[in-house]
VEXDREN-2710 file (C-alpha; in Angstrom, 1 decimal):
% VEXDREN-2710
k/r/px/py/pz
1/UNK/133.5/133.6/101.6
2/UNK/131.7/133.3/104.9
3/UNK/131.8/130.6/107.4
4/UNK/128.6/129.5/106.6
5/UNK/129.5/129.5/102.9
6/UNK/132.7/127.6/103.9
7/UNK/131.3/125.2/106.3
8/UNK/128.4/124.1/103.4
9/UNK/131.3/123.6/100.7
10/UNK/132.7/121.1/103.5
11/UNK/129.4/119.3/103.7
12/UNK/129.3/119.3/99.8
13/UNK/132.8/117.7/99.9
14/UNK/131.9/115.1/102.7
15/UNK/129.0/114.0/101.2
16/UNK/130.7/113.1/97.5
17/UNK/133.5/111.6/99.6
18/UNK/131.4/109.3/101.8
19/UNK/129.9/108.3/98.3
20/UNK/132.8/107.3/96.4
21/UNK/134.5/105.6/99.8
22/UNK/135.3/102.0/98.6
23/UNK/133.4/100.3/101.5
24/UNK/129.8/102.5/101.1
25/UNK/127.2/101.3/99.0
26/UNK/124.3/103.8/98.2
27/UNK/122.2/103.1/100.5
28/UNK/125.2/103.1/104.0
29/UNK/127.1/105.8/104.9
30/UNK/130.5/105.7/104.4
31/UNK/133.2/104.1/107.1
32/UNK/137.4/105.1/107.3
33/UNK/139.7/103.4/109.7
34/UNK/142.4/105.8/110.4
35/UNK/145.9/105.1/112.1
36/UNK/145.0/105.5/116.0
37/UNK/142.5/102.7/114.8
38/UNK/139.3/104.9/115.4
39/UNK/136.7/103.7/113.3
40/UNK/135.1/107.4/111.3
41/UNK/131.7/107.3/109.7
42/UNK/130.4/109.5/107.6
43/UNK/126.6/109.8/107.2
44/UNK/123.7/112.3/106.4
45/UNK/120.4/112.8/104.4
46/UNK/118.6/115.1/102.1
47/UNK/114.8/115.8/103.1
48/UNK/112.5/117.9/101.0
49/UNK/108.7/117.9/101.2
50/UNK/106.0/119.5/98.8
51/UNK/102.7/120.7/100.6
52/UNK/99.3/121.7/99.9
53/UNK/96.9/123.6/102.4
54/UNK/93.4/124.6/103.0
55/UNK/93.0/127.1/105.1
56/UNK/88.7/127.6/105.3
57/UNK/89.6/130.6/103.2
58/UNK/92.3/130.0/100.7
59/UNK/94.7/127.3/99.3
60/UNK/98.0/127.1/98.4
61/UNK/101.0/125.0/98.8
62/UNK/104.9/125.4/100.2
63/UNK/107.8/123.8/99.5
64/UNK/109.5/122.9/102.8
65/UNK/112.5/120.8/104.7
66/UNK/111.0/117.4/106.0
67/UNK/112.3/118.5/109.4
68/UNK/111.9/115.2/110.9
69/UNK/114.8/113.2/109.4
70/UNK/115.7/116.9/108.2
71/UNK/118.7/117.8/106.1
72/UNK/122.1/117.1/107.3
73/UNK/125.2/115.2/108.0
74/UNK/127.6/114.3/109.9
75/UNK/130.9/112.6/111.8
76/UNK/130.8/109.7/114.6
77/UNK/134.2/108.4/115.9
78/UNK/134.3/105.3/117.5
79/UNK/136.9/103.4/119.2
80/UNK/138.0/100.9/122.0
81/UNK/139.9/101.6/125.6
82/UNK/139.6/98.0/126.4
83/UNK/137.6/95.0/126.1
84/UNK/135.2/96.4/128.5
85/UNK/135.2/100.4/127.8
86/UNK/134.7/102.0/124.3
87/UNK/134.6/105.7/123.1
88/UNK/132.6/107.5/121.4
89/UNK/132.5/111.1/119.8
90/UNK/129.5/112.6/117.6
91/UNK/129.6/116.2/115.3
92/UNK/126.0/116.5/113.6
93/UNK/125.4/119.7/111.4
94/UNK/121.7/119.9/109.6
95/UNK/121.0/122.6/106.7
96/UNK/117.6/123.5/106.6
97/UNK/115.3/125.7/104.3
98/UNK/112.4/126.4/104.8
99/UNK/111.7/125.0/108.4
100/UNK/108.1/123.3/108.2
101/UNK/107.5/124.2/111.9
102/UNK/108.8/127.8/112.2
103/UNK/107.7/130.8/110.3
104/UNK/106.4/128.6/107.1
105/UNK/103.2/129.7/106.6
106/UNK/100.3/131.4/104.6
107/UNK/101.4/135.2/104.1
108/UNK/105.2/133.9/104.4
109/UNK/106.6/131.2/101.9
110/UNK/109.9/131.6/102.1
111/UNK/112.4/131.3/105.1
112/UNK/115.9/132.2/105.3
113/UNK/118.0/129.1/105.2
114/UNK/118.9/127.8/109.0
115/UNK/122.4/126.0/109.8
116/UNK/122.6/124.6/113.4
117/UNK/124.9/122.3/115.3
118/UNK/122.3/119.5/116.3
119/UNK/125.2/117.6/118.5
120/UNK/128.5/117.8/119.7
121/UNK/129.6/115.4/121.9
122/UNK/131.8/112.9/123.5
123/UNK/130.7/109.7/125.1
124/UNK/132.4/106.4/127.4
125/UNK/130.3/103.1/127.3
126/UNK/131.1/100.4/129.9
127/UNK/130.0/96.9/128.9
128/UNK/129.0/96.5/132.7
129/UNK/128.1/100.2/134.1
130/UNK/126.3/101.5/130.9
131/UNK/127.2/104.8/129.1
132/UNK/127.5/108.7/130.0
133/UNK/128.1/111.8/127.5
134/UNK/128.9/114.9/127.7
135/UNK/128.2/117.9/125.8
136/UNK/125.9/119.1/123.3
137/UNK/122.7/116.5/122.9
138/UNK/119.3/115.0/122.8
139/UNK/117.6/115.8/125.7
140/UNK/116.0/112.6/127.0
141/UNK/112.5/113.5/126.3
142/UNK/113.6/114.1/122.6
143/UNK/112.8/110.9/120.5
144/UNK/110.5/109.6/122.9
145/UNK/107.1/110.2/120.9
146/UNK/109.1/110.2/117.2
147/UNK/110.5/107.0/118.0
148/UNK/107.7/104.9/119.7
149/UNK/105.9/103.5/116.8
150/UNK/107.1/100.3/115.8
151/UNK/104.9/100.8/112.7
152/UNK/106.7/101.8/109.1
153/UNK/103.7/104.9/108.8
154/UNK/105.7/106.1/111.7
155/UNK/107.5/108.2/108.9
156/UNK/104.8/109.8/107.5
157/UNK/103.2/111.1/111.0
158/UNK/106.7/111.9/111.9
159/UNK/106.0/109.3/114.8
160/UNK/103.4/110.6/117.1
161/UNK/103.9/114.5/116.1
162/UNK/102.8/115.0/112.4
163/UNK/102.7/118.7/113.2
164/UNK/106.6/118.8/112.7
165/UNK/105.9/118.6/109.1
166/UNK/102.8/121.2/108.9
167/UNK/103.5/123.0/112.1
168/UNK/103.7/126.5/110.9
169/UNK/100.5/127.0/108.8
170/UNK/98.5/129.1/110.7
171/UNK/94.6/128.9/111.4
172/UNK/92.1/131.6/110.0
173/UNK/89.3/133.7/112.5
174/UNK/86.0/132.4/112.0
175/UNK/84.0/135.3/111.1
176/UNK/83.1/138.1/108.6
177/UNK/87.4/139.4/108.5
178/UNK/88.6/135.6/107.9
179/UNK/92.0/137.0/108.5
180/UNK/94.6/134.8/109.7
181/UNK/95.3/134.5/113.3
182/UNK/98.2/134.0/115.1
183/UNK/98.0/130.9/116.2
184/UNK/99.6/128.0/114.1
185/UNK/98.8/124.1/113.7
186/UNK/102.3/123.6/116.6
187/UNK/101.4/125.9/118.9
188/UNK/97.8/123.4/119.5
189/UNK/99.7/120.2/118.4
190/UNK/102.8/118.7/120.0
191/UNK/103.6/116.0/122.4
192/UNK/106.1/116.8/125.5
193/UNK/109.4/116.1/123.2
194/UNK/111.8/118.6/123.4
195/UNK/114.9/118.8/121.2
196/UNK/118.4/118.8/122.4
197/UNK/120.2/120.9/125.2
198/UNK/123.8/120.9/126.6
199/UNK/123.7/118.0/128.9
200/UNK/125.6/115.4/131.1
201/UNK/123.4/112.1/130.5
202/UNK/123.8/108.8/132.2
203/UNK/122.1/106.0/130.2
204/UNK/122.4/102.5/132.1
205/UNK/123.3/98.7/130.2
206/UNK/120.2/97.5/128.9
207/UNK/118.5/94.2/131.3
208/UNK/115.6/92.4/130.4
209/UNK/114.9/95.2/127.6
210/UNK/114.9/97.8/130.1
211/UNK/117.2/100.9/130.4
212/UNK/117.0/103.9/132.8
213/UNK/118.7/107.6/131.6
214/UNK/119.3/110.6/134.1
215/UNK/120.3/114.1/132.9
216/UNK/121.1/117.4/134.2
217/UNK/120.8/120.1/131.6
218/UNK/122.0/123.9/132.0
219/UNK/120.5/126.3/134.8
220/UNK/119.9/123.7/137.2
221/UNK/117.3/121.8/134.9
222/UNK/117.1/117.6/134.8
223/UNK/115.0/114.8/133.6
224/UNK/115.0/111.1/134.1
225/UNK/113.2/108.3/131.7
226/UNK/112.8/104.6/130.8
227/UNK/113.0/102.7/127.7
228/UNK/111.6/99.1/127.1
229/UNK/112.4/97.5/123.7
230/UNK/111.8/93.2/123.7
231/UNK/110.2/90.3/121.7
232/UNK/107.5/88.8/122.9
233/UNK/106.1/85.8/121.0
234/UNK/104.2/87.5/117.9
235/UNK/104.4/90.7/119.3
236/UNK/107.6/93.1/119.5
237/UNK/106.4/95.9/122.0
238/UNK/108.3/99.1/123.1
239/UNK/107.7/101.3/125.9
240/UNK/109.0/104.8/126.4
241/UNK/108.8/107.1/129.2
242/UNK/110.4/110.7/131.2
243/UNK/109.7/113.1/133.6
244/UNK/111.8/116.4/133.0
245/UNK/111.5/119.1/135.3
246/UNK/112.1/122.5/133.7
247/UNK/112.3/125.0/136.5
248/UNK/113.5/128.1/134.6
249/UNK/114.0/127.0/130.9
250/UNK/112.2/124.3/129.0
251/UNK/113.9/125.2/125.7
252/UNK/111.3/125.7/123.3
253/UNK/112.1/129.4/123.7
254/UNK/108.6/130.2/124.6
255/UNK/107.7/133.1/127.3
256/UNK/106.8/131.4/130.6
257/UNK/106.6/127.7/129.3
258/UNK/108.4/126.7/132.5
259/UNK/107.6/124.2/135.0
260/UNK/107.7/120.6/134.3
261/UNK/106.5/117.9/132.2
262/UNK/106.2/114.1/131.6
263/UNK/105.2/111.7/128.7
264/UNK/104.3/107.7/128.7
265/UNK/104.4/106.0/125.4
266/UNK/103.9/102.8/124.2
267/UNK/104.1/100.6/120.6
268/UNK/102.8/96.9/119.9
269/UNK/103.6/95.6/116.4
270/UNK/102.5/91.9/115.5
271/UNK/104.3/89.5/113.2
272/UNK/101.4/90.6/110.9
273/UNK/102.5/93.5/110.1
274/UNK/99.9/95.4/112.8
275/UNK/100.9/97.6/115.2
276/UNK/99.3/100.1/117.5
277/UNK/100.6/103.0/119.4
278/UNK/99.5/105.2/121.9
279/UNK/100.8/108.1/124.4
280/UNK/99.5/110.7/127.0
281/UNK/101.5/113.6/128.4
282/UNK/101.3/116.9/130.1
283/UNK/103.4/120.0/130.9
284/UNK/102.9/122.8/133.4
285/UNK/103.7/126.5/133.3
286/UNK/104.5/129.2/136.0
287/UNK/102.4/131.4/134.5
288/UNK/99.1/129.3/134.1
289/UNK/97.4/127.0/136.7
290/UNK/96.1/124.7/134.5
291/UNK/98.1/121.8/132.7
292/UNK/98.8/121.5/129.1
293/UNK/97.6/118.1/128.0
294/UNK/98.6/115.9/124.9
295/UNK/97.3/112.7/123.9
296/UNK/97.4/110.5/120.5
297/UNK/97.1/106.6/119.2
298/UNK/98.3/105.1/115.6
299/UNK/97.2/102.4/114.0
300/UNK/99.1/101.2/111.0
301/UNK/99.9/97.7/108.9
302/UNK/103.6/97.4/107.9
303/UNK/104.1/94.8/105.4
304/UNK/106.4/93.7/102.0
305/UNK/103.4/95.0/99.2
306/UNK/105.9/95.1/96.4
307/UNK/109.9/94.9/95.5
308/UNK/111.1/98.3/96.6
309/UNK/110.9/97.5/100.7
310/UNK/108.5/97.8/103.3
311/UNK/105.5/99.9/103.0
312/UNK/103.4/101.5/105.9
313/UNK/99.8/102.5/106.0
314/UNK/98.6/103.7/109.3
315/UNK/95.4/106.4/110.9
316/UNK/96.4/108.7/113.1
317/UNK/94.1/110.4/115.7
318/UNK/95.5/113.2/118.2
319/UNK/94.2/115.5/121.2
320/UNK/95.2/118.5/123.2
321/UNK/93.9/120.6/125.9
322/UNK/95.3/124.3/126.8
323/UNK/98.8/123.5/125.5
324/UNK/98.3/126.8/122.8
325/UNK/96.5/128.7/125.8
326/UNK/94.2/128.3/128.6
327/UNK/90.7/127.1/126.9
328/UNK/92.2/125.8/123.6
329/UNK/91.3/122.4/122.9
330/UNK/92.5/120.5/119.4
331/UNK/91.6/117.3/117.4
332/UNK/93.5/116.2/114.2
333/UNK/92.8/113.0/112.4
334/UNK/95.1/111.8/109.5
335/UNK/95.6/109.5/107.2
336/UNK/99.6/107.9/106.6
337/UNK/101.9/105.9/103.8
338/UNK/105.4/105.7/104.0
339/UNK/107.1/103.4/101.3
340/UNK/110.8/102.3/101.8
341/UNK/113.5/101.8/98.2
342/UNK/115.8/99.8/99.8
343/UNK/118.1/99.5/97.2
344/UNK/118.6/103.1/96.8
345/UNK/118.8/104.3/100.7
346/UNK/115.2/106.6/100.1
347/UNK/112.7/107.2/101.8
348/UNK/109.0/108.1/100.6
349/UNK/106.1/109.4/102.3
350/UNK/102.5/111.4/102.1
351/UNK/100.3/113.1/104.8
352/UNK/96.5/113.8/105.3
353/UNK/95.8/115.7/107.8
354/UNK/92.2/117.4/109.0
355/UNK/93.1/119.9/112.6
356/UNK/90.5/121.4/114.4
357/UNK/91.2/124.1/117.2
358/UNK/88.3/125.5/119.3
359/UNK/88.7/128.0/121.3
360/UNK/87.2/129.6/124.6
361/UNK/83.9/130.6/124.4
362/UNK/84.4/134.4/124.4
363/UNK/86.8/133.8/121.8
364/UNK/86.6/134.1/118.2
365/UNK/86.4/130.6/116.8
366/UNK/89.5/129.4/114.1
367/UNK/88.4/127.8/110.9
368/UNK/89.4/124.2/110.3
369/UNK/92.9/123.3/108.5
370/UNK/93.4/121.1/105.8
371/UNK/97.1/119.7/104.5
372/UNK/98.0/117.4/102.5
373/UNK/101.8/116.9/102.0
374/UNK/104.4/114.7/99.5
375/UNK/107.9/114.2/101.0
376/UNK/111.2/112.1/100.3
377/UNK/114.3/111.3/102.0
378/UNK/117.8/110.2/100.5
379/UNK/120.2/108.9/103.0
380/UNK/123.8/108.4/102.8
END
């Protein structure tokens, strides 16, 4: 048996074992108190998504991961030092097939099945001083755009990225071949969000719902951000934002996508149920003079429309310039509903989406892109 055999088999067993632990119900994750009185939790989810596409040219649909919220589970350790100083340690493993952002497309509907380490790492929180960890983790731009909405349709559009969950469907030449091009839905449509890196990051107590975080990543790379999280009358508001600058390796594994980048976000929900979101960002690149731009706004109504749990309904409207290449602009307006089961720890959610990407002028044009997608999440 491989280790990837052996390592699934695990996660098979942890899963049935956080489910029949005495204190979980179905919708928490399982909790164990072990003699050096360090508190284990168990936790994880299962993420499928069923989508259909228009491509100008031809339809057809994929069965893919949900990515965001993707597949997987997981350890966290937590325990005390004192009254003032607590300790923290987190091992997160995600099992994905077919990856809705990588090679998921058109001429390919099936991907081999990916198993990553999505963090590893230790972490000491001072009541006073704030926290630091070390090792394997979100980066702090990571989170900032899929965690902004305060709205429930946040699920659907994956927060402000609803590429994450289309990404690798690719767009078709405009003209008498139709064939399709090599250019897919994510490389026009992202925000600056990067994923996770090895890292030393300094995040400080949270004071008048503010909180600054520093980082220094590998090869010499660091970023700094802010979060703002506070109840204001009516309205809860968030604000999110980081500069991360990227001198030799951004991450993404893309040739040349070095440089820097930054991101401003922010979310206003009212006691309504009403809640708009918006955020602007750019990133530059040694290779290019010009700057990659990316900009998008939500609006969406969260509100109690039946017994199950909240349910979301939100448009979705997003822009880019030259982040695909130099003269590449892109438009996508969509359409959101996200409904919560409470009772049974799931998730549900569907996507309409309409992206546009024109290209220079000498250029052959793309054809538009149509997807419309079903998904569900089961947590544990």
């Amino acid at each position: 048996m491989t280790l990837k055999k052996y390592l699934m088999v695990g996660a098979a067993g942890a899963a049935l074992f956080a489910f029949a632990a005495p204190v979980a119900t179905v919708a928490e994750a399982g909790s164990i108190k072990n003699g050096s009185a360090t508190d284990l939790t168990i936790y994880g989810r299962v993420s499928r998504q069923f989508m259909v596409y228009n491509d100008g040219e031809e339809s057809g649909y994929l069965n893919t991961d949900g990515f965001v919220g993707d597949t997987r589970f997981g350890f966290k350790a937590k325990g005390k030092i004192n009254e003032a100083v607590s300790v923290e340690g987190r091992l997160e493993l995600d099992f994905k097939s077919n990856d809705p952002t990588g090679d998921i497309n058109q001429s390919n509907e099936v991907e081999g099945d990916k198993f990553d380490i999505r963090h590893s790492w230790v972490s000491f929180n001072h009541k006073a001083f704030g926290k630091l960890t070390l090792g394997q983790q979100s980066t702090i731009s990571q989170g900032m755009s899929d965690g902004l909405d305060l709205g429930f349709a946040a699920l659907a559009f994956s927060g402000m990225d609803p590429s994450l969950r289309s990404g690798g469907i690719l767009f078709r030449q405009d003209d008498a071949t139709a064939a399709l091009s090599n250019t897919s839905v994510r490389d026009v449509f992202t925000t600056m969000d990067r994923g996770r890196s090895e890292a030393l990051k300094y995040q400080t107590p949270n004071i008048n719902g503010f909180s600054g975080l520093a980082a220094l990543y590998d090869s010499g790379n660091w970023g700094v951000g802010a979060e703002y999280d506070a109840k204001h009358g009516s309205l809860t508001v968030r604000g999110r934002a980081f500069y991360e600058n990227l001198s030799s390796e951004d991450g993404t594994g893309a040739s040349g996508d070095t440089g820097d980048r930054w991101q401003v976000g922010a979310s206003v929900k009212h006691d309504n149920g009403v809640s708009l979101t918006g955020l602007y960002g750019q990133r530059s690149r040694d290779d290019r003079s010009d700057n990659g731009v990316s900009y998008a706004a939500t609006l969406g109504y969260t509100a109690n429309m039946n017994t199950l749990g909240a349910t979301g309904i939100g448009v979705h409207y997003a822009r880019t310039e030259d982040i695909a290449a130099a003269g590449v602009e892109g438009q996508a307006v969509g359409l959101g509903i996200s409904q919560q089961i409470k009772n049974a720890g799931t998730n549900l959610y569907s996507q309409l989406m309409w992206w546009d990407a024109d290209v220079s002028s000498p250029s052959t044009q793309l054809e538009s892109v149509v997807t419309f997608l079903v998904g569900a999440q089961v947590k544990f």
